[in-house]
C-alpha positions as CSV (number, residue, x, y, z in Angstrom):
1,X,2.7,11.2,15.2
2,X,4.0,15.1,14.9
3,X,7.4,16.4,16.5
4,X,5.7,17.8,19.3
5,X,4.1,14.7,20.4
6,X,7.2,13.1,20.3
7,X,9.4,15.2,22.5
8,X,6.6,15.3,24.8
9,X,6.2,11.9,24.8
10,X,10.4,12.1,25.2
11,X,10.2,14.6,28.3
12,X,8.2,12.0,29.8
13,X,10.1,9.4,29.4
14,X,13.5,11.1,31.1
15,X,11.0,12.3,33.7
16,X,10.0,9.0,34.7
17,X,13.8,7.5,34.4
18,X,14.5,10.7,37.5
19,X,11.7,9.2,39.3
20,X,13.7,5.9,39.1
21,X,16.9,6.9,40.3
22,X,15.5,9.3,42.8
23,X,13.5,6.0,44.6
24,X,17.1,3.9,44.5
25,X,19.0,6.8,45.7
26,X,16.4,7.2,48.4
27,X,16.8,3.0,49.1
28,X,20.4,3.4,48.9
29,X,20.8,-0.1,47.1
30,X,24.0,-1.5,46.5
31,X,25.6,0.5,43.2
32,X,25.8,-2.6,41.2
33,X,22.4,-4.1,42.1
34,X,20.8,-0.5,41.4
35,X,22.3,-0.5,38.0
36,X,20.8,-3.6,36.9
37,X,17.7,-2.1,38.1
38,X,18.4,1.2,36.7
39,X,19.0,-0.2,33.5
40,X,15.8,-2.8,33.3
41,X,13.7,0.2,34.4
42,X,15.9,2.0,30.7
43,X,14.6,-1.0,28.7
44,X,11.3,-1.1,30.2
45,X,10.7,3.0,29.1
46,X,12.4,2.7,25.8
47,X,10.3,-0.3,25.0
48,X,7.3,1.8,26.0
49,X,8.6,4.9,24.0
50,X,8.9,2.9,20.8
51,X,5.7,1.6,21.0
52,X,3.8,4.5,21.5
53,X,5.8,6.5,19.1
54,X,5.2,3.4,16.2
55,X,1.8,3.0,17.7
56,X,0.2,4.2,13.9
57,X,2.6,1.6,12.4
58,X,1.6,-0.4,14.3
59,X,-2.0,-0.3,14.1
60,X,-1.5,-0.1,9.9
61,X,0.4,-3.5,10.0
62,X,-2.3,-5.2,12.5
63,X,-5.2,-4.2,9.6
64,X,-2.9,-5.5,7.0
65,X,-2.3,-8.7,8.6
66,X,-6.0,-9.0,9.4
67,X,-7.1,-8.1,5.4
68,X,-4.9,-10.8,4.3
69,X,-5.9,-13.0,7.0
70,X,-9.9,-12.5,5.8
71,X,-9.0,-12.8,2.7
72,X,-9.0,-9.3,1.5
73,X,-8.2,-8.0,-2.3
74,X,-8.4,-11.6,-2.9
75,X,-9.8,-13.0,-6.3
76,X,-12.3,-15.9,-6.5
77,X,-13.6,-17.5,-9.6
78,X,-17.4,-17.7,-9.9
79,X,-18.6,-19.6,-12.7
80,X,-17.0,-17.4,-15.8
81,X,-17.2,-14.0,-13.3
82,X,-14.0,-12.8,-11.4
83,X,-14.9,-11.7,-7.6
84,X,-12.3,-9.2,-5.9
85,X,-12.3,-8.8,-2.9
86,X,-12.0,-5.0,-1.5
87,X,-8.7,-4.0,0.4
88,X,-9.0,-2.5,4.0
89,X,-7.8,0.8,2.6
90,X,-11.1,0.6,0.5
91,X,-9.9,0.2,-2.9
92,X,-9.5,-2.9,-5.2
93,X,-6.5,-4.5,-5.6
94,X,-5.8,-7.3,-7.9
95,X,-2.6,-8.7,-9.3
96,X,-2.7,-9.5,-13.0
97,X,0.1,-10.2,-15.8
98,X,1.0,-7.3,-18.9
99,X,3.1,-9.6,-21.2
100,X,3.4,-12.5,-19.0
101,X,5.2,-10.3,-16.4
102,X,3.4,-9.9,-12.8
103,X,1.8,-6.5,-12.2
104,X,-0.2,-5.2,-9.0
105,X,-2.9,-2.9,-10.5
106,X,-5.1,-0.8,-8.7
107,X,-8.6,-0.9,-9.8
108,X,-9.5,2.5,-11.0
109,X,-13.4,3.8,-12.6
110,X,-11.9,7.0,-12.6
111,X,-8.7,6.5,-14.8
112,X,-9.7,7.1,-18.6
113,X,-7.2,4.6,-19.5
114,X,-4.9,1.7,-17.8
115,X,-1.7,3.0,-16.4
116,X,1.6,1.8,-15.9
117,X,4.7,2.9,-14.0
118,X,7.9,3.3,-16.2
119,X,9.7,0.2,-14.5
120,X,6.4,-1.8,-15.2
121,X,6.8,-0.8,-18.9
122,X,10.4,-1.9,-18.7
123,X,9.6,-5.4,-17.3
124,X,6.6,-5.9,-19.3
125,X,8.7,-4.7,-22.7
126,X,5.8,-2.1,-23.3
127,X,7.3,0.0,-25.8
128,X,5.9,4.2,-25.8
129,X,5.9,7.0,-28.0
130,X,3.3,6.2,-30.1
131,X,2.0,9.7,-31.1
132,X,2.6,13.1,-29.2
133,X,2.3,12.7,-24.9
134,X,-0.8,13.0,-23.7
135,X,-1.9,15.0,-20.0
136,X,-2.9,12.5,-17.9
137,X,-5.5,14.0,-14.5
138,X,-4.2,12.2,-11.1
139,X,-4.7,12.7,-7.4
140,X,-1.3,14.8,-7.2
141,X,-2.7,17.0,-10.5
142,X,-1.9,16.9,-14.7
143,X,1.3,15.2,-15.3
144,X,2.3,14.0,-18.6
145,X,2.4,10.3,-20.2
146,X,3.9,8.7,-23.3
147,X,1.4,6.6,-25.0
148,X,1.9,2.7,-25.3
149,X,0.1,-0.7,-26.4
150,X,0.4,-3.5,-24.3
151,X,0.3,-7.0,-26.2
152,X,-1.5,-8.7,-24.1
153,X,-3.3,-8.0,-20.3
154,X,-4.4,-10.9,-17.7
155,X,-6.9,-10.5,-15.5
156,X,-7.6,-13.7,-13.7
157,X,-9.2,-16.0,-16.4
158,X,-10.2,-12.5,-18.7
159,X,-7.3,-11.7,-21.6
160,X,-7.4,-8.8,-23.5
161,X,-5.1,-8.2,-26.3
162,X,-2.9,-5.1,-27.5
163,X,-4.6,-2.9,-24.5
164,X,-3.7,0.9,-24.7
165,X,-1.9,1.8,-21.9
166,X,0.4,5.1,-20.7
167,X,3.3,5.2,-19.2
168,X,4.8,8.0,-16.8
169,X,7.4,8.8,-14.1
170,X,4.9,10.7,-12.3
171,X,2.9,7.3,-11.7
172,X,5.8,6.3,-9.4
173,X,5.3,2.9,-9.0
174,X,1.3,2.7,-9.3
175,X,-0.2,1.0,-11.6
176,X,-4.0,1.3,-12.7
177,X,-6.5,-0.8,-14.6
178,X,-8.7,1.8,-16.0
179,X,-11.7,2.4,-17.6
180,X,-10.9,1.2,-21.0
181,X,-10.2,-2.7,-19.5
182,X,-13.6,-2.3,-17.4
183,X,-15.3,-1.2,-20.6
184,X,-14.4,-4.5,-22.6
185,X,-16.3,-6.6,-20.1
186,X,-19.6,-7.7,-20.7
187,X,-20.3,-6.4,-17.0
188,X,-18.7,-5.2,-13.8
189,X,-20.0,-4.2,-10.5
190,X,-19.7,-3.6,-6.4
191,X,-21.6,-5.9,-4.2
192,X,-21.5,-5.4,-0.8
193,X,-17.2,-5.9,-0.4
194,X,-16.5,-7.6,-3.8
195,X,-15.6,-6.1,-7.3
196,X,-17.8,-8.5,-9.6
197,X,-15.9,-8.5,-13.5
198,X,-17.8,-10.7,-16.3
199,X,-15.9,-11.3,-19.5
């Protein structure tokens, strides 16, 4: 919600809290009684004013809740295939190991190679500098990564071993599984909502 929005939605509030004393001045209830009701009527507006100025949060956290609830970014095991569910934001989401340690990868057909935030690297023990940085395309434009290996990558029940990876601050803290782990399977795919991967 913009600024604007918000101190209109503000205005409105305050307007509405005159309207309230006005109508118990106009009653002329008892001064104690019409504060209790002057300050319920308070509670009521704020309440209101909070949950029309969260209402986006809001909303974001219902389809979350709803995506985990169906089952969303999940991973089911078909026979030897892997079957990932797509996330309500669209994309696939799966959570794998680099070095036994637990990473969250986003699952990326654009991204050349897999990528890994610097405090994934740290966790994982994935050492860089192998060879001069290399200038990595994102979303937010060419930034620039160090080069690393990881020893080994988990996928569900697919391993791959000493996987090229970079490393970047610019990553933040996304990680990607790209092209070059797709590209060792025997097959991948979209049906309908699920990411199919076969070893």
């Amino acid at each position: 919600m913009g600024d604007g929005d918000q101190a209109l939605s503000f205005v409105y509030l305050i307007g509405c809290l005159i309207l309230v004393v006005s109508a118990l001045l106009v009653r002329r209830v008892p001064i104690g009684h019409g504060l209790k009701m002057f300050a319920g009527w308070v509670l009521i507006f704020l309440a209101a004013f909070v949950a029309f100025t969260l209402k986006d949060d809001f909303i974001a956290l219902g389809k979350r809740v709803v995506a985990e609830a169906n089952g969303e970014g999940q991973v089911v095991r078909v026979g030897k295939e892997l079957r990932i569910r797509k996330s309500f934001d669209g994309h696939f989401w799966v959570t794998g190991r680099v070095n036994g340690e637990k990473v969250r990868f986003l699952i990326d057909s654009g991204a050349t190679v897999t990528s890994i935030s610097v405090q994934t690297a740290r966790r994982a023990h994935v050492a860089t500098g192998g060879g001069f940085p290399v200038m990595v395309q994102t979303a937010n434009g060419v930034v620039t990564a160090e080069r690393g290996r990881a020893d080994k990558l988990v996928i569900g029940t697919i391993e791959r071993h000493d996987m090229a990876v970079e490393v970047s601050e610019a990553f933040g803290p996304m990680n990607v599984l790209g092209m070059n782990f797709l590209s060792s399977l025997s097959g991948w795919g979209v049906q309908g909502q699920w990411l199919v991967l076969k070893p």
